[in-house]
C-alpha positions as a Python dict, from the first residue, in 0.01 Angstrom:
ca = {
    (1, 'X'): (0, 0, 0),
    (2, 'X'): (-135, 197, -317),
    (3, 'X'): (18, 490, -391),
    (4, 'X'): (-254, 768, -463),
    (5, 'X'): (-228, 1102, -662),
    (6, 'X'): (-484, 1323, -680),
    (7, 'X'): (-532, 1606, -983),
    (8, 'X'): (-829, 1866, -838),
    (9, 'X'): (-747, 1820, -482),
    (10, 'X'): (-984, 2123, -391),
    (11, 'X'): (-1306, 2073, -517),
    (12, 'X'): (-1564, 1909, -346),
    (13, 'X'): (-1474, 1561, -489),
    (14, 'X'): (-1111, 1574, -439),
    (15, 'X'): (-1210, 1676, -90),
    (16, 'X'): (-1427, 1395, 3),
    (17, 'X'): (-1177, 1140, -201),
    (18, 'X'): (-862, 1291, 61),
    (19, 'X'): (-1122, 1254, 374),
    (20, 'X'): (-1228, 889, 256),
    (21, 'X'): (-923, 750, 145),
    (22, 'X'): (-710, 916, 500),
    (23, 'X'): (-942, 560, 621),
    (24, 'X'): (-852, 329, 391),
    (25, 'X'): (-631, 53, 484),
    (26, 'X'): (-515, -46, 181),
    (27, 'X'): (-456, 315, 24),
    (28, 'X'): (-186, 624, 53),
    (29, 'X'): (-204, 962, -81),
    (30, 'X'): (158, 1090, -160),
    (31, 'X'): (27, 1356, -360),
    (32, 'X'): (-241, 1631, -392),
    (33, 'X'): (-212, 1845, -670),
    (34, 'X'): (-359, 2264, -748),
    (35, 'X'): (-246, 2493, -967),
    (36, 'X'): (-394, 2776, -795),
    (37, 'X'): (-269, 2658, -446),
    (38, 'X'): (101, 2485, -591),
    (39, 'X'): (305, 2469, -260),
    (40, 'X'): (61, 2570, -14),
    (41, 'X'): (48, 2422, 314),
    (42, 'X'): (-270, 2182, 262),
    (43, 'X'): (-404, 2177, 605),
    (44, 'X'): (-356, 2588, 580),
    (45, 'X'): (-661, 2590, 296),
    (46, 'X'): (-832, 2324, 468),
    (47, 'X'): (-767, 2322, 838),
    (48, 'X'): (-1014, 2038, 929),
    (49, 'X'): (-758, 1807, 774),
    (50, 'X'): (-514, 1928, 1037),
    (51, 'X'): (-332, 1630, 1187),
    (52, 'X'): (-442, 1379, 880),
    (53, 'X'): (-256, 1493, 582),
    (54, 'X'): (104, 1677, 586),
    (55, 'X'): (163, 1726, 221),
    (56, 'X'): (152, 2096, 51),
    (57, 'X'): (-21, 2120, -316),
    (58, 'X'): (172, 2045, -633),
    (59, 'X'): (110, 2137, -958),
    (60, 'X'): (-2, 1841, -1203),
    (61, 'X'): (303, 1817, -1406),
    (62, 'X'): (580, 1729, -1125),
    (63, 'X'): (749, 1417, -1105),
    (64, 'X'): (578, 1292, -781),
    (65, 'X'): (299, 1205, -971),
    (66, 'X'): (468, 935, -1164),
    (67, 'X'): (509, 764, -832),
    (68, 'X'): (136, 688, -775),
    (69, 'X'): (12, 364, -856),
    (70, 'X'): (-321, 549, -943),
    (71, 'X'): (-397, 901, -1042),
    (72, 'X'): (-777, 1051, -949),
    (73, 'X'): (-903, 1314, -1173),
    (74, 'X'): (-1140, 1538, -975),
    (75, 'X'): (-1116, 1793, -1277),
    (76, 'X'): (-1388, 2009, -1532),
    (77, 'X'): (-1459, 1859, -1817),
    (78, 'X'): (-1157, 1831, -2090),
    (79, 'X'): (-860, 1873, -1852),
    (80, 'X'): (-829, 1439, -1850),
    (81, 'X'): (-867, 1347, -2187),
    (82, 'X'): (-532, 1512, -2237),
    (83, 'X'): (-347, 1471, -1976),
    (84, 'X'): (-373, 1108, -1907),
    (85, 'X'): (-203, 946, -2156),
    (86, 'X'): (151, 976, -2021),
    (87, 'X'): (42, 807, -1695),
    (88, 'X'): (-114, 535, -1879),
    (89, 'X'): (212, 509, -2061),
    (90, 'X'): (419, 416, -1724),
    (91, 'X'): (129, 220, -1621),
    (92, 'X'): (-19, 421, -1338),
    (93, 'X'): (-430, 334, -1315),
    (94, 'X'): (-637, 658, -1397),
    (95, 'X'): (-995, 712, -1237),
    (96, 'X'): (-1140, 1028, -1393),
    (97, 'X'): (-1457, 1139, -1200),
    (98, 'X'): (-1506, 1436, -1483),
    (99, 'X'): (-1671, 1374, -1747),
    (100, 'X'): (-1405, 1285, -2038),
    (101, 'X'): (-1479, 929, -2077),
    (102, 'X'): (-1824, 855, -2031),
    (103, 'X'): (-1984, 884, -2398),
    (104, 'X'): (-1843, 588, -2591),
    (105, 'X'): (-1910, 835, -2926),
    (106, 'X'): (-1661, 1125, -2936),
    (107, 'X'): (-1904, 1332, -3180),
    (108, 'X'): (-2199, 1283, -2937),
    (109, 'X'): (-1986, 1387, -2629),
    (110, 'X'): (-1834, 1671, -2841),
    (111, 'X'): (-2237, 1817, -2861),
    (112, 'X'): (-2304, 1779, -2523),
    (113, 'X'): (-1968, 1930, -2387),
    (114, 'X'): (-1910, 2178, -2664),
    (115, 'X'): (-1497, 2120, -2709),
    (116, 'X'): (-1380, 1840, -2918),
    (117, 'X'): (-1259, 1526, -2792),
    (118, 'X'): (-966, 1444, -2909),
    (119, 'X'): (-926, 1104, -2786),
    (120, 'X'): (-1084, 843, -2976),
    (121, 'X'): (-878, 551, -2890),
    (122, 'X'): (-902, 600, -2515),
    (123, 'X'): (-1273, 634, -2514),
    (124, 'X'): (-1286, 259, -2598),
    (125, 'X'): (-1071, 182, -2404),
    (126, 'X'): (-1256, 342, -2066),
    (127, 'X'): (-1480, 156, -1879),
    (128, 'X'): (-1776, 303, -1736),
    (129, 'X'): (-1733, 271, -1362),
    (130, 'X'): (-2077, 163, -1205),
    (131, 'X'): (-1972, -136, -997),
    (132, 'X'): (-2320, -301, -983),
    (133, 'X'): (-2330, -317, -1393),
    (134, 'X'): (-1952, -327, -1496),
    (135, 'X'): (-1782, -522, -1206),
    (136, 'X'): (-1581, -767, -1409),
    (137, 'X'): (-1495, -501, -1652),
    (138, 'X'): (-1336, -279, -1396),
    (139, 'X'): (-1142, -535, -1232),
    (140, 'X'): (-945, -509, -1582),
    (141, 'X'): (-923, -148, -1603),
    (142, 'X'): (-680, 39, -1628),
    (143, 'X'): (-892, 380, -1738),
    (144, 'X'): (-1229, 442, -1546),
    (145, 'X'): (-1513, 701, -1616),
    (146, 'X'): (-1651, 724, -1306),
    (147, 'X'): (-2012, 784, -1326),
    (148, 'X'): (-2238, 1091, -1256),
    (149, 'X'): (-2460, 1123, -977),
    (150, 'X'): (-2768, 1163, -1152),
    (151, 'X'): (-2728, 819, -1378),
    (152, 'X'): (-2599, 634, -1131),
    (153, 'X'): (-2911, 663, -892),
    (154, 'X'): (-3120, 642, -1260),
    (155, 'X'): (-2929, 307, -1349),
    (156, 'X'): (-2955, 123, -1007),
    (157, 'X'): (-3322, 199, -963),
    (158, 'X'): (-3399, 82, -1339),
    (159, 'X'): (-3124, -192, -1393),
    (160, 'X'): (-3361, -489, -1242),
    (161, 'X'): (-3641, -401, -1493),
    (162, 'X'): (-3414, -389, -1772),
    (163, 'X'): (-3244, -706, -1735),
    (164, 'X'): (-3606, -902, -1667),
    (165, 'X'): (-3769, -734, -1968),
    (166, 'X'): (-4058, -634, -1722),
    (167, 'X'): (-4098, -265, -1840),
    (168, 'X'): (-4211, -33, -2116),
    (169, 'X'): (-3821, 130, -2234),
    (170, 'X'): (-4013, 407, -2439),
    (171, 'X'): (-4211, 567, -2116),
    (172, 'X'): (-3987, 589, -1866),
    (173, 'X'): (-3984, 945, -1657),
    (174, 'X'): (-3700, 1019, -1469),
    (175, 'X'): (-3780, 1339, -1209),
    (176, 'X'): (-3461, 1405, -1011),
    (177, 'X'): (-3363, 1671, -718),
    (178, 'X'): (-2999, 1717, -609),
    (179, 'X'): (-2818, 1954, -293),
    (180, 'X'): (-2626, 2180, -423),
    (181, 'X'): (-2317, 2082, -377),
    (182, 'X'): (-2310, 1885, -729),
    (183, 'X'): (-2293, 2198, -909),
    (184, 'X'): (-1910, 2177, -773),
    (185, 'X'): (-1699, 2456, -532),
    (186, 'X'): (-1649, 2699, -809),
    (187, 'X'): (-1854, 3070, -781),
    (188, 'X'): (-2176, 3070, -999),
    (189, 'X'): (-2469, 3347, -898),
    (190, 'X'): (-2732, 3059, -974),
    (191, 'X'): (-2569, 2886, -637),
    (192, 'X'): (-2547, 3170, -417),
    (193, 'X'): (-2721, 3141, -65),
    (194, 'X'): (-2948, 3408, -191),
    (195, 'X'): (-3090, 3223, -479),
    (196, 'X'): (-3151, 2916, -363),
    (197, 'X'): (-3227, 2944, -21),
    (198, 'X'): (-3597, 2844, 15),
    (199, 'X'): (-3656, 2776, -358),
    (200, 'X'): (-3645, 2510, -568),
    (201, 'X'): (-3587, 2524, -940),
    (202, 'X'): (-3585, 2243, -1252),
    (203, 'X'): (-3306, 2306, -1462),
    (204, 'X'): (-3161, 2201, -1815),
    (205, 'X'): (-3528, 2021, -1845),
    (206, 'X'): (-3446, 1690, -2059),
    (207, 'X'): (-3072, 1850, -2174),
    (208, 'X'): (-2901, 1785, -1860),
    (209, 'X'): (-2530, 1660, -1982),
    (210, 'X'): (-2584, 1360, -1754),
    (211, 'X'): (-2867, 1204, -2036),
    (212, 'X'): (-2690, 1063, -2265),
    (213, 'X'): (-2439, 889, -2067),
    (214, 'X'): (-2764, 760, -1841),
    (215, 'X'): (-2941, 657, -2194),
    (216, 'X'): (-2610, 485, -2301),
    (217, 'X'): (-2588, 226, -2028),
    (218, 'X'): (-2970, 200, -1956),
    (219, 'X'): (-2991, 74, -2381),
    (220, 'X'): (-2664, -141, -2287),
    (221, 'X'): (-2842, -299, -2026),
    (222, 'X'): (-3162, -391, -2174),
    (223, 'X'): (-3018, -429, -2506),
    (224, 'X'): (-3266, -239, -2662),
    (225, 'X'): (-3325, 107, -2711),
    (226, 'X'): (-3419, 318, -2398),
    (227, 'X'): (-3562, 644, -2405),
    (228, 'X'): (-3634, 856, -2107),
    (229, 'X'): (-3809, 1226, -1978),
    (230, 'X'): (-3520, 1343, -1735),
    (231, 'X'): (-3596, 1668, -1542),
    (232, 'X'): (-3324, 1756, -1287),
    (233, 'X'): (-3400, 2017, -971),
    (234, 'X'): (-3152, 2182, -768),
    (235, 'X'): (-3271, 2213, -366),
    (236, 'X'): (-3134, 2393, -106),
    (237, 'X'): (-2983, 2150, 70),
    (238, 'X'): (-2539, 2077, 73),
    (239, 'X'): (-2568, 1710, -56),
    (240, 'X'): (-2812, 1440, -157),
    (241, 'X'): (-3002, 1297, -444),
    (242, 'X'): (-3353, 1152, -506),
    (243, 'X'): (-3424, 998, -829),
    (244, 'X'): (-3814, 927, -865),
    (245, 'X'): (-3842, 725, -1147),
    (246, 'X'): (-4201, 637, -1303),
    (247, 'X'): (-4247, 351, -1543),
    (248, 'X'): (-4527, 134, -1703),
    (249, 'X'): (-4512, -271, -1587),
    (250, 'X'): (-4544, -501, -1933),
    (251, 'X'): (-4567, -752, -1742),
    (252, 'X'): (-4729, -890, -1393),
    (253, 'X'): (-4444, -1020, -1132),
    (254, 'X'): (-4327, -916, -753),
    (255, 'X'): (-4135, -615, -785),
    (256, 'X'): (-4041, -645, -450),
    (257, 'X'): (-3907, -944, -455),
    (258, 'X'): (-3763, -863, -786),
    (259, 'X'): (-3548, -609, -637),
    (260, 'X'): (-3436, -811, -339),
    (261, 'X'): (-3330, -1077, -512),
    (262, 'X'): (-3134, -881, -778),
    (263, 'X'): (-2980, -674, -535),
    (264, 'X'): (-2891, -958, -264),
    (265, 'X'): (-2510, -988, -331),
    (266, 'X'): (-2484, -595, -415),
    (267, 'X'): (-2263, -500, -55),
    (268, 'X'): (-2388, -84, -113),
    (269, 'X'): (-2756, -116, -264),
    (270, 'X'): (-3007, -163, 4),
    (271, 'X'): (-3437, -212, -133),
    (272, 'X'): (-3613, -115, 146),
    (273, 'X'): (-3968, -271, 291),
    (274, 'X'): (-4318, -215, 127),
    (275, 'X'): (-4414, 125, 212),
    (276, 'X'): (-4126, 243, 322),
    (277, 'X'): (-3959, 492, 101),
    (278, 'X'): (-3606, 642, 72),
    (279, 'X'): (-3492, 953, 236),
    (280, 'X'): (-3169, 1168, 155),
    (281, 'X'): (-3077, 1160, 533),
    (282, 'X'): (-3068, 776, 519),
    (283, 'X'): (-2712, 768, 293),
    (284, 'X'): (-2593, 1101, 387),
    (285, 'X'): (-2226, 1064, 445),
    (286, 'X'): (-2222, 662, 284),
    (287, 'X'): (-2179, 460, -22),
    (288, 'X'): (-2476, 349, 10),
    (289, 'X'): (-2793, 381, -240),
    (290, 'X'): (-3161, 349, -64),
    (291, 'X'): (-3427, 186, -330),
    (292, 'X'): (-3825, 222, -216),
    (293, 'X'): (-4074, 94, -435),
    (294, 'X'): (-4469, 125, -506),
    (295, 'X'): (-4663, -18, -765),
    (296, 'X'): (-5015, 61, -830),
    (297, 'X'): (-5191, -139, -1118),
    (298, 'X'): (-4949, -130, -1453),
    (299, 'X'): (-4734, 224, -1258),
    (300, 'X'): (-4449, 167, -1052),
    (301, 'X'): (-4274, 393, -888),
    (302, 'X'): (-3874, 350, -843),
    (303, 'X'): (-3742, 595, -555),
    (304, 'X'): (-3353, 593, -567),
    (305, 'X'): (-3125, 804, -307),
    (306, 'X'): (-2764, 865, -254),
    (307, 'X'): (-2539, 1047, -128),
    (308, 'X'): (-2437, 1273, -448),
    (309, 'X'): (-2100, 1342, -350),
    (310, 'X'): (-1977, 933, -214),
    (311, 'X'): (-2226, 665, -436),
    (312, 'X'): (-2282, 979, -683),
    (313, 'X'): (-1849, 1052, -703),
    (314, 'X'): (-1600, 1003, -500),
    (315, 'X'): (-1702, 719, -294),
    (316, 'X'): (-1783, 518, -631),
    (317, 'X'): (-1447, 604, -739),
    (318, 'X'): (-1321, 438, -435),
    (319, 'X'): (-1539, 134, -459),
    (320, 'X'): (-1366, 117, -832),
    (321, 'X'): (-1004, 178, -685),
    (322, 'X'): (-1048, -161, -503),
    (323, 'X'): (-1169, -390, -777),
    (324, 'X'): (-882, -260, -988),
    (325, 'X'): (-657, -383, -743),
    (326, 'X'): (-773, -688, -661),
    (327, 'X'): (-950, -599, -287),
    (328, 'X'): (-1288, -634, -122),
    (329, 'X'): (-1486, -317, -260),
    (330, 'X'): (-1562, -175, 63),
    (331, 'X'): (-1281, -87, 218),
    (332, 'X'): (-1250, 221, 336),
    (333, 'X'): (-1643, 252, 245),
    (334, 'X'): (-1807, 99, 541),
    (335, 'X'): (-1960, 441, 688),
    (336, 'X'): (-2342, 433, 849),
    (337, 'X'): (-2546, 757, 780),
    (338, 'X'): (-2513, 1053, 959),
    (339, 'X'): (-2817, 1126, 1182),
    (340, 'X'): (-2946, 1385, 1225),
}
């Protein structure tokens, strides 16, 4: 049984990691840690886990942490990079679904993210967690950077294009929208009911923090550089995430069957019929991602969903969890969407 910590029990991430893993046969949480909520009663802030989880909040630095076989980070953005260390140290796995590790280049994550990093040497030693690129990397992990939402429906609805060498890697538009929820559980006026509530808004048009970890694995894939439009949208919806990516063909094969094959082995990416295109609803509440496709003449049209909050966090972090540990990737992930 794998002992499971978790630091950032109370966001939305840690939240769906407690209600995924409470399923998991393989998997135990012994502890949930909060600063705010240290030795709280956690079925008190969160009654619907009543009955599933008797534990009270800790704060990060207590000993029961160094009992976990594997510590997940559902933290901002510079709380992991320095607090890992000592758990890698007594060899406890770390899975950080923040942002800390992604950018191989400390400098270029340091512009995005505005603090320094200061940790060089663990930034090469991090592998990007996006099972369906990296699987035989993370087997051999012992530091993830789990991906973000927004590149990892970008990368799986790209990846078989790359790889074949079928596309044009300097026109590639990537127009994105995303529920709400992946702006995270913390207060911000720019989420309140009132402001997005029948509206829908772009936002950080081409800056989103999300690019250059996307435009990292995309060049590491085709082994060339890749450079893509990226325009992110927030609608007012809790969770889900369409990624609508346009491209220009280079070269005249089956797309469909392009996919399919690829894909074939690939237990959580599903590429749906001709003319029948992805819908938010289809993955809500799943690891799965949905891929629809349309060509017409040289355009083709890549239409990527997930769930932003499972495939696009926590249930990715999962899916890593078990190839670090030697077990079939989908336990605990084996949930059909929730309709209606």
């Amino acid at each position: 049984m794998i002992k499971v910590g978790i630091i950032g029990s109370t966001g939305y991430t840690g939240l769906e990691l407690i209600r995924l893993l409470h399923n998991h046969p393989n998997a135990k949480i012994i502890a949930l840690c909060s600063r705010i909520n240290a030795s709280k009663s956690v079925i008190k802030e969160f009654p619907s886990l009543i009955s599933y989880i008797d534990l009270d909040f800790i704060n990060p630095n207590e000993k029961k942490l160094f009992e976990c076989d594997i510590i997940f980070f559902a933290t901002p953005h510079g709380v992991a990079m320095n607090s890992v260390s000592k758990f890698l140290n007594k060899d406890i796995k770390i899975i950080d679904l923040g942002a800390d590790f992604r950018i191989k280049n400390s400098t270029e994550w340091s512009k995005w993210y505005g603090i320094t990093h200061t940790q060089d040497d663990l930034l090469k030693d991090a592998v990007y967690g996006l099972p369906e690129v990296y699987n035989s990397q993370i087997k051999n992990a012992t530091l993830i950077a789990n991906p973000g939402c927004y590149p990892t429906a970008i990368i799986l609805a790209l990846k078989p294009l790359l790889e074949t060498n079928v596309i044009d890697t300097k026109s590639i538009i990537a127009d994105c929208k995303s529920g709400v929820s992946g702006a995270g559980r913390s207060a911000n006026i720019s989420t309140l009911f009132c402001e997005i509530n029948e509206s829908l808004k772009p936002y950080n048009v081409n800056q989103h923090r999300h690019k250059p970890e996307t435009q990292q694995v995309l060049t590491d894939i085709a082994g060339k550089e890749v450079n893509f439009f990226f325009t992110p949208h927030l609608v007012p919806m809790t969770r889900g995430m369409l990624a609508s990516i346009y491209v220009d063909l280079t070269k005249d094969v089956n797309i469909q069957k392009l996919f399919e094959k690829h894909y074939q082995n690939n237990r959580f990416i599903h590429i749906l019929p001709t003319n029948v295109y992805p819908q938010t609803k289809s993955v809500k509440g799943t690891n799965n991602c949905h891929i629809g496709i349309q060509k017409s003449n040289n355009k083709l049209i890549i239409m990527s969903v997930i769930d932003n909050i499972i495939k696009g966090a926590s249930g990715q972090a999962i899916q890593n969890m078990n190839l670090m540990f030697g077990l079939d990737e989908g336990l605990g992930l084996e949930q059909i969407g929730l309709l209606p």
